[in-house]
C-alpha positions in Angstrom: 42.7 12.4 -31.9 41.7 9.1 -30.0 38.0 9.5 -28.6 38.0 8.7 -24.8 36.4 5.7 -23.7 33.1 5.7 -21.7 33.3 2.0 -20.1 32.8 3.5 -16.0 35.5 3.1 -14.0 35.3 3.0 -10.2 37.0 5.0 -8.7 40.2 4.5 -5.9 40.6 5.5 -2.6 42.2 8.7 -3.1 39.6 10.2 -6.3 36.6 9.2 -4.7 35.1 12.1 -3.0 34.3 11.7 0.6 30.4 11.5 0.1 30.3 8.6 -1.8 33.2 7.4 0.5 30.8 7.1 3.1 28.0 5.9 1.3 30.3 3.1 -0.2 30.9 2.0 3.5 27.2 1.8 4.7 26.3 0.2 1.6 28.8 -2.5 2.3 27.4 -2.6 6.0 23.8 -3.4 4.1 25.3 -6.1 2.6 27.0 -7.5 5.3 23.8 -7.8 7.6 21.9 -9.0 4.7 19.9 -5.6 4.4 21.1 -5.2 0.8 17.8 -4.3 -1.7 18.0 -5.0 -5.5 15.4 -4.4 -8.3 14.6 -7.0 -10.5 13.5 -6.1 -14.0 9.8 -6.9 -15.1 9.3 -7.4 -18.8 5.1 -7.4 -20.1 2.0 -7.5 -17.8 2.5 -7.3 -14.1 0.0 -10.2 -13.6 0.2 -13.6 -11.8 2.4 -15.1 -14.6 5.4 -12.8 -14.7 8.3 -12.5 -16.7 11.2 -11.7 -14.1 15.0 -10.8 -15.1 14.4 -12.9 -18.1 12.7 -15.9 -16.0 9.1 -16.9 -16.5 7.8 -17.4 -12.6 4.0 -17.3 -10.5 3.7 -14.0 -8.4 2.9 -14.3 -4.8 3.8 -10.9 -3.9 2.1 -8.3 -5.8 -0.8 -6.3 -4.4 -3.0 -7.0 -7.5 -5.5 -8.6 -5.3 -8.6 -8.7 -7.6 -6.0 -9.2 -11.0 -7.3 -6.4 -12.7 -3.5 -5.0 -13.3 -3.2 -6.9 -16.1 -7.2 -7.0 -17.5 -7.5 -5.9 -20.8 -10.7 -3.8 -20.1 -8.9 -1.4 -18.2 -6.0 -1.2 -20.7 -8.6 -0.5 -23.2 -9.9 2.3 -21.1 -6.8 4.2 -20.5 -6.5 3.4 -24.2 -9.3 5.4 -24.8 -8.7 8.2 -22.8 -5.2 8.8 -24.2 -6.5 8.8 -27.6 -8.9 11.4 -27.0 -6.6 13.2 -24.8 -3.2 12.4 -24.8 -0.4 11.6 -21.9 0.0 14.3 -19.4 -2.6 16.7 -17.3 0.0 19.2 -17.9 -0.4 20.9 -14.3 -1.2 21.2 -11.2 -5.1 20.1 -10.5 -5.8 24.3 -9.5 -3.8 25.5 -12.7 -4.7 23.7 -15.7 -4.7 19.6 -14.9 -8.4 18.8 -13.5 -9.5 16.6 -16.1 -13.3 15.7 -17.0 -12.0 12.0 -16.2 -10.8 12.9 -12.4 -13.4 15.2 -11.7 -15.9 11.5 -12.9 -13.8 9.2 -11.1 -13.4 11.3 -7.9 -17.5 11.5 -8.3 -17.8 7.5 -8.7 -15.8 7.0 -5.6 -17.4 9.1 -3.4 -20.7 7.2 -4.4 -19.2 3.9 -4.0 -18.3 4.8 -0.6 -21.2 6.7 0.6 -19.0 9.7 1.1 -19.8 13.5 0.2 -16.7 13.8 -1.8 -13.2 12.4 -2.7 -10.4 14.1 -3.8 -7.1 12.6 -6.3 -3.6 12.5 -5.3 -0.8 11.1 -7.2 0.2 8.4 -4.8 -1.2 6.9 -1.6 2.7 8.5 0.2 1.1 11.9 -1.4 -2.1 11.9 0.3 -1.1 10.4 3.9 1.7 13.0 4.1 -0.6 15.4 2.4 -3.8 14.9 4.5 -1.8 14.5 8.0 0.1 18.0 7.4 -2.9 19.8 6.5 -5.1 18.9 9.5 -2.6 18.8 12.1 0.4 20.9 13.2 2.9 22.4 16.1 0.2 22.8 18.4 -1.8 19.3 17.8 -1.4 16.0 18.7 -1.1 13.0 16.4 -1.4 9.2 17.9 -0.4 6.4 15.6 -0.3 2.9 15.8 3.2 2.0 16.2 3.0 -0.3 12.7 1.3 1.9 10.5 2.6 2.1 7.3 5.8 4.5 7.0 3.6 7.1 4.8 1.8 7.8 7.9 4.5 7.5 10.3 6.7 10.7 8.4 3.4 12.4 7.5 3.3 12.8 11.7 6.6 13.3 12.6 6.8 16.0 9.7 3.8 17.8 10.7 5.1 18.8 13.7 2.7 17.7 15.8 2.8 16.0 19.4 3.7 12.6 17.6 2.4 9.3 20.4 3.0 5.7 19.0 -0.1 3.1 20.8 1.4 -0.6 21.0 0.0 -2.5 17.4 -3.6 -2.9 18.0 -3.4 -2.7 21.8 -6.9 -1.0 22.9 -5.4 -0.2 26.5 -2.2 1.5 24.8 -4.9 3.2 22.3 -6.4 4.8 25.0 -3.4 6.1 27.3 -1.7 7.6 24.2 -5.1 9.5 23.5 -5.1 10.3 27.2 -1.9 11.7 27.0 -2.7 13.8 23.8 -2.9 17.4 24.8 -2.9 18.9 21.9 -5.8 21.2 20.9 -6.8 18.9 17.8 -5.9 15.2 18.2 -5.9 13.2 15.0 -5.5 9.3 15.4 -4.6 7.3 12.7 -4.2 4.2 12.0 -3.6 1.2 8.8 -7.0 -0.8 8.2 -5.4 -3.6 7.1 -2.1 -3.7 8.2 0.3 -4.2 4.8 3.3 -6.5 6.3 0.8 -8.6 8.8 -2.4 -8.4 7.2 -4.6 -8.4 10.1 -7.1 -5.6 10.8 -7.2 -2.7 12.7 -10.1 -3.0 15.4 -11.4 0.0 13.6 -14.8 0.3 15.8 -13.2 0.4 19.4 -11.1 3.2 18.0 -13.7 4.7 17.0 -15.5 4.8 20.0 -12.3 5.9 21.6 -11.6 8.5 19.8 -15.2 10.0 20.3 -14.7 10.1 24.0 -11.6 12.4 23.4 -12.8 14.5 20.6 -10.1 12.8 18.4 -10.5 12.7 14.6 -10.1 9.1 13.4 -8.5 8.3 9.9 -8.1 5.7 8.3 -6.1 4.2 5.3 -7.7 1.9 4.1 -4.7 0.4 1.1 -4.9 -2.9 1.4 -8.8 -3.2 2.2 -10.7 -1.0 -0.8 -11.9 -4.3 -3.6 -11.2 -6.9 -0.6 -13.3 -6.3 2.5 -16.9 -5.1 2.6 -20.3 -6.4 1.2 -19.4 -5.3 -2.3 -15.6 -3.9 -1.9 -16.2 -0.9 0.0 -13.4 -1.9 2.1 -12.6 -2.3 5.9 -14.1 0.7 7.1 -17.4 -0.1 5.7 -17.4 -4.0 6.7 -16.6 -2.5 10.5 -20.1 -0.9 10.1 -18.4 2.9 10.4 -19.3 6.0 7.9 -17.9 9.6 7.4 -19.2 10.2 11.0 -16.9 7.9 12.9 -14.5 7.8 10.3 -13.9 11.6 8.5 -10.8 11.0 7.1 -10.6 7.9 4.8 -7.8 7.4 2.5 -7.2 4.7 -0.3 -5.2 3.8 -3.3 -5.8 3.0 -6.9 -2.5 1.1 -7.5 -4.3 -2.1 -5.5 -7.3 -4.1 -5.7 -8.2 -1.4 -8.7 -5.1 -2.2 -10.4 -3.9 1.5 -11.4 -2.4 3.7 -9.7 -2.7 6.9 -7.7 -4.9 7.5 -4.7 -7.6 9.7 -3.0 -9.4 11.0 0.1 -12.8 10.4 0.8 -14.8 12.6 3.5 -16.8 15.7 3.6 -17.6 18.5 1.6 -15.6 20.7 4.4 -13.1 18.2 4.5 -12.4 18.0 0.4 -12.7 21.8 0.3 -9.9 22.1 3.1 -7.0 20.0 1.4 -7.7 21.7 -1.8 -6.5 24.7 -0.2 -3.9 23.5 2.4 -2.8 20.1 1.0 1.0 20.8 -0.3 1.7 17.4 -2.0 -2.2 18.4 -3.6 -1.4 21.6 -4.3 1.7 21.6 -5.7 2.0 18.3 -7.7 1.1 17.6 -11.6 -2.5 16.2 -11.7 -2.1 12.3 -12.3 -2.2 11.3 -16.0 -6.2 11.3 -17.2 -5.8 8.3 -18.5 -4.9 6.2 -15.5 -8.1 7.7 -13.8 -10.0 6.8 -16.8 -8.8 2.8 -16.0 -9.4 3.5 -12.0 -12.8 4.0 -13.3 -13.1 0.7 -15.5 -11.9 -1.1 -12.2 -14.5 0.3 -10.2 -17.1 -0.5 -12.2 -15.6 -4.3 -12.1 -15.6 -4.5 -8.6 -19.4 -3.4 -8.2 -20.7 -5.2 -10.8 -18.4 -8.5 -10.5 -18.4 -9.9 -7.0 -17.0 -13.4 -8.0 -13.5 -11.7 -7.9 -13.4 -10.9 -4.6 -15.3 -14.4 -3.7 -12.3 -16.0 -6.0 -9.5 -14.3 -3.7 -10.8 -15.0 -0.3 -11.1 -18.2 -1.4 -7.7 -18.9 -2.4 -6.6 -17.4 0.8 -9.0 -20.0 2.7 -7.1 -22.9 0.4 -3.6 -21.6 1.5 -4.6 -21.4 5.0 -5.9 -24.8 5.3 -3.2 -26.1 3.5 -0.6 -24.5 5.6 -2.3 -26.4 8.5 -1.8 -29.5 7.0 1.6 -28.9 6.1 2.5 -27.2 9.1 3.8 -24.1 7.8 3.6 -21.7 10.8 1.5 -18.5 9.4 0.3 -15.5 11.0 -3.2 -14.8 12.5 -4.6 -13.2 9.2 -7.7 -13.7 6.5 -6.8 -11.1 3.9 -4.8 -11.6 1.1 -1.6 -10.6 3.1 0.0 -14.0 4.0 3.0 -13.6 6.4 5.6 -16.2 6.9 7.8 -14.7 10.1 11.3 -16.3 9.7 13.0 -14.1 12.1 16.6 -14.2 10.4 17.3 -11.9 6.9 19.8 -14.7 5.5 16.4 -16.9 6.2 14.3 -15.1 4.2 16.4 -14.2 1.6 17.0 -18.0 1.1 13.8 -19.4 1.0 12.8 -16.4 -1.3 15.4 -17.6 -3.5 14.7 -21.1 -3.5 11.0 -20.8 -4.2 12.5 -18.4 -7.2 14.2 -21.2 -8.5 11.5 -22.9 -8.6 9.5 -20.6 -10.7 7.8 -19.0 -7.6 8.4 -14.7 -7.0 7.8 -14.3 -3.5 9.6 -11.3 -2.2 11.7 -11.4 1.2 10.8 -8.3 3.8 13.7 -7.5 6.0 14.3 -4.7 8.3 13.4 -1.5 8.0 10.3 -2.3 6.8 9.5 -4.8 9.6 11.1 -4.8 13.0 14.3 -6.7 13.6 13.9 -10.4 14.2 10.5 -10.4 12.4 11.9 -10.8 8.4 9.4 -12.8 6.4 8.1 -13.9 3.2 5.1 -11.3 2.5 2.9 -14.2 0.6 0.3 -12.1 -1.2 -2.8 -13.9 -2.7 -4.8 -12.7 -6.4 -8.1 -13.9 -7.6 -6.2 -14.8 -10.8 -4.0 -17.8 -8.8 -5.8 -20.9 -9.6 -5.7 -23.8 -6.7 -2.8 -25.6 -8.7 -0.7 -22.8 -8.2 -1.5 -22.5 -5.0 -0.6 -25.9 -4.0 2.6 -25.8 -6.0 3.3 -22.6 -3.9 2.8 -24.8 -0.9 4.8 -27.6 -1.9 7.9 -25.6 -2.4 7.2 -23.6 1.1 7.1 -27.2 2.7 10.1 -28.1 1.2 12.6 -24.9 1.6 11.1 -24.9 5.6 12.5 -28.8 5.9 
């Protein structure tokens, strides 16, 4: 009997079943408008020398700000762990998957940040959602800044809370969507650094804000943990707030500490609390042992090695100032998070491609992720890039802009 072959075969107009009908056509419509997404394959370390579908290029767009994603001490670490432990937790953190190495790392943050307690979650979209359900619901109020990062944005609409969006950053809109709260618990929350613009929330007027309304202030704090702050503690720390004006603090691991995962930082009430009530907490697998076991190496780095972070700002300093000489138009931001507004997708996507062609990965943001008319190349800076590659970066961005 002949065996059947499995080469795929797309299907015609009158097999295809009318789900993937429709899907066919708005995936078209993507394409049309330029909208399209596509993965690219990454083969080794997911440092600042890459190996990208096959081609050897620089990354400028990772969030490996510090370049610890790639350092062998944390590799050696995990290493470690999964030699003495193995792969998986097994279970849920309340069951069976609460691991000596979570229950040191969540311990080592906590001290870092001057916090009573911290608590794991298995991704920083876990713990927003996680954190914003537990603490507010039907009868509360929720006020966002209107570019906070999607995370935060479902983990309010889903809570079912009185949902109020403040203008980005704008103090006056900050305080007429707190006015307008009338919830009986009000929760504010906002991005420290913001990830597609990279400026920074002003973290203390909220804070004051929020105190004259009774509103409970959190902050997550991504793209600031290992960057900002006298030793790394982050944004909230360099603003001069603690667990008083700031309960709620959120983070993640898969950043400046080069892992992945993430956790809350707060009270003892606070940590006790989502422990009970936080779904994604409750009823996810505890994150593998051995990636807290690197989280830990990292930390250690960033408190006992300054000269990365020194390393990074300065490379974002040399960008800046070469921009100005150039005249590449940049945004108003300090952190690692370089944005080059282009305003068209088709723009973006073909600079992006003729940097890659050039042996530079720098990614292309269109919409949804940033508001129509505002694509951009999301230039992202490491304390691994040296200045030559830095300046090579420049060079190509002067020419693809001519």
């Amino acid at each position: 009997m002949k065996a059947k072959s499995l080469k795929h075969v797309m299907p015609d107009a009158k097999t295809e079943n009318p789900l993937d009908a429709r899907l066919r056509g708005e995936l078209d419509q993507l394409r049309a408008r330029a909208l399209y997404r596509t993965r690219r394959v990454i083969e080794g370390a997911h440092g600042v020398r890459i190996l990208v579908n096959g081609r050897e290029c620089l990354n400028f767009c990772s969030n490996d700000y510090l370049g610890l994603a790639a350092d062998p001490r944390l590799a050696a670490a995990a290493k470690a762990a999964l030699d003495a432990g193995g792969t998986g937790s097994g279970a849920a953190a309340l069951i069976s998957g609460y691991n000596r190495e979570h229950q040191a790392l969540e311990e080592e943050l906590a001290d870092f940040l001057g916090r009573p307690r911290a608590l794991l979650f298995s991704s920083g979209w876990a713990a927003n959602l996680g954190v914003i359900r537990a603490l507010a619901g039907r009868r509360d109020s929720v006020i966002a800044d209107e570019l906070n990062h999607a995370s935060l944005i479902d983990g309010g609409r889903l809570s079912g809370a009185q949902y109020l969006r403040a203008n980005h950053a704008d103090l006056n809109a900050w305080a007429v969507a707190l006015a307008a709260a009338d919830g009986e618990q009000r929760l504010a929350v906002t991005d420290s650094v913001f990830s597609m613009d990279g400026d920074i929330a002003p973290l203390p007027q909220l804070a004051d804000l929020c105190a004259t309304r009774a509103a409970t202030l959190m902050v997550d704090d991504a793209h600031g943990l290992g960057v900002l702050g006298p030793q790394g503690e982050g944004a909230v720390h360099a603003a001069g707030l603690g667990v008083t004006e700031v309960p709620v603090y959120v983070a993640t691991l898969g950043k400046s500490l080069g892992c992945g995962g993430a956790f809350v930082a707060g009270s003892e009430a606070l940590i006790e609390y989502l422990i009970q009530r936080a779904r994604t907490w409750v009823f996810s697998t505890a994150p593998p042992p051995a990636i807290a076991a690197a989280a830990r190496r990292a930390l250690r780095i960033v408190r006992e090695e300054p000269q990365h972070r020194e390393r990074l700002l300065a490379n974002v300093r040399r960008f800046r100032a070469g921009a100005r000489q150039l005249g590449i138009p940049l945004s108003d931001s300090e952190t690692p998070i370089q944005p080059l507004v282009l305003g068209q997708e088709q723009r973006a996507l073909d600079l992006s491609q003729a940097l890659f062609d050039r042996g530079y990965w720098v990614a292309a943001i269109r919409p949804p992720t940033v508001p129509h008319g505002t694509s951009r190349l999301r230039i992202t800076f490491s304390a691994a890039h040296t200045a030559e590659q830095i300046d090579g970066l420049l060079e190509g961005l002067a020419t693809g802009l001519k």
